[in-house]
N, C-alpha and C positions, 0 to 999 in steps of 0.2 A: 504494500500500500504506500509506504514513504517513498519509493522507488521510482512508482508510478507519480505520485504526485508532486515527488523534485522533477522528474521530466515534463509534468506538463506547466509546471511554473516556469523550466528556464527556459520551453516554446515559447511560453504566452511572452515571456520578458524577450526573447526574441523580436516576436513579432512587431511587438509594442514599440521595439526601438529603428528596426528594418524599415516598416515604412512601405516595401516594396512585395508584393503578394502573388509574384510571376509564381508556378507551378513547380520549375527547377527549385526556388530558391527558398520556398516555402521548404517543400523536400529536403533540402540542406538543412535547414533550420531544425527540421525535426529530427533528422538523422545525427545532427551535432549536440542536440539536447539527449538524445536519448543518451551517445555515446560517453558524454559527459557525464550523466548519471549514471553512468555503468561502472565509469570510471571513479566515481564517488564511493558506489557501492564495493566495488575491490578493494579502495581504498580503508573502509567500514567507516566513513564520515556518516553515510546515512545511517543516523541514529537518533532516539528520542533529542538528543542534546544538539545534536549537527544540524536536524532539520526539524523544530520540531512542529510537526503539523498538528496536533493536538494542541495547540494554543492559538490559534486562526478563530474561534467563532469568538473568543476574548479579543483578540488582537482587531476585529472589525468594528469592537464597541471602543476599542482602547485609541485608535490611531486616529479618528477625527475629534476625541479629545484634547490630545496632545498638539494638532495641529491648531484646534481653536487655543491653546494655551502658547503656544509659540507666537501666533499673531500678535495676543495680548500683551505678551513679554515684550515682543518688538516695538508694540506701539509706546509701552512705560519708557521702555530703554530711549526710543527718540525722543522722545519729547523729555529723559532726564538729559541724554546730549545738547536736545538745543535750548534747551533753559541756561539763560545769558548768566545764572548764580552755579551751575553746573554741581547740582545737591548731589554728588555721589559723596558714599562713604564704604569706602573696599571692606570688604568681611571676609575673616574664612569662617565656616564654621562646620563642625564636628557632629552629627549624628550616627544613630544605631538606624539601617535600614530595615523592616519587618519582612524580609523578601528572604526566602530560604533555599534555594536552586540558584544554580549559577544563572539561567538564562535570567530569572527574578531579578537578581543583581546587574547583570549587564545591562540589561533591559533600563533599571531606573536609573544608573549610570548615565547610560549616552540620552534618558529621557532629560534628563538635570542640563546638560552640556547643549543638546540640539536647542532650550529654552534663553534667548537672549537674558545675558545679565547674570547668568551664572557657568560656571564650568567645573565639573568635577574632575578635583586634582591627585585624591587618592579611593580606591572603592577596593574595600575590604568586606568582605564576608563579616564582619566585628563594626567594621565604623566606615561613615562616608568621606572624605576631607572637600568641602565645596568652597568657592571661590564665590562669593555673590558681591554685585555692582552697588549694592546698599544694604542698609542693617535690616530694612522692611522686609529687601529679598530674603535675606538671610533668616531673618525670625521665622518666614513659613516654611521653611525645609522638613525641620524636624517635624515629625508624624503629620508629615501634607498629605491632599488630596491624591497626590503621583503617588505617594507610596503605596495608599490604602489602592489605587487601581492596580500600581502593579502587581502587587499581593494579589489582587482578586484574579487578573492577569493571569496569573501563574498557576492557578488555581487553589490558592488561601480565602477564607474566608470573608 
């Protein structure tokens, strides 16, 4: 099942990017997806961990959250650049993530980092180390909304 459906992802991302839908080239497309997954699979990458497709009906509720939360982020962070008093005050700060799987972790990791105005600088299984553009960013880290989805995410409570 993971084998099948790493191949028909790295057709569809094919296709998505090709652009061009001649009969040869399609065929190529799919013949390079499949062999690609083949090669994944000898590899033993296709694994709960490598691929994990069991996180997809999560991740369809999870990904236009994050992107309405990026917008947001963007929109604070310009408007704290073009504020002529230029109110930043750099923070790091240190929280416990509730995420128990590696992918839980990675996941809120690069969730933290892709959000304007902060960046995660150390991501430990124990502790987060984040870089936030103000103390306001920095106060919502600890037990935020991102967390409690990536938890759910992964499938925690």
């Amino acid at each position: 099942m993971r084998l099948a459906a790493l191949a028909a992802a790295l057709f569809a991302f094919w296709l998505l990017l090709s652009g061009i839908f001649t009969p040869f080239l399609v065929l190529s497309g799919l013949a390079a997806a499949v062999g690609v997954a083949a090669l994944a699979w000898r590899m033993e990458v296709v694994d709960r961990e490598g691929h994990p497709i069991h996180l997809m009906p999560g991740a369809l509720a999870y990904w236009p959250w994050l992107v309405k939360e990026i917008v947001k982020s963007g929109w604070q962070v310009a408007r704290i650049v073009l504020d002529p008093r230029l109110p930043i005050s750099p923070t790091l700060v240190r929280f416990s993530p509730s995420q128990s799987t590696v992918v839980g972790l990675v996941t809120h990791a690069n969730s933290i980092t892709l959000t304007p105005g902060t960046l995660t600088i150390e991501a430990e299984r124990e502790a987060f180390l984040v870089h936030a553009l103000t103390r306001g960013g920095a106060a919502g880290l600890a037990g935020s909304e991102m967390d409690r989805r990536v938890t759910r995410l992964e499938g925690g409570p």
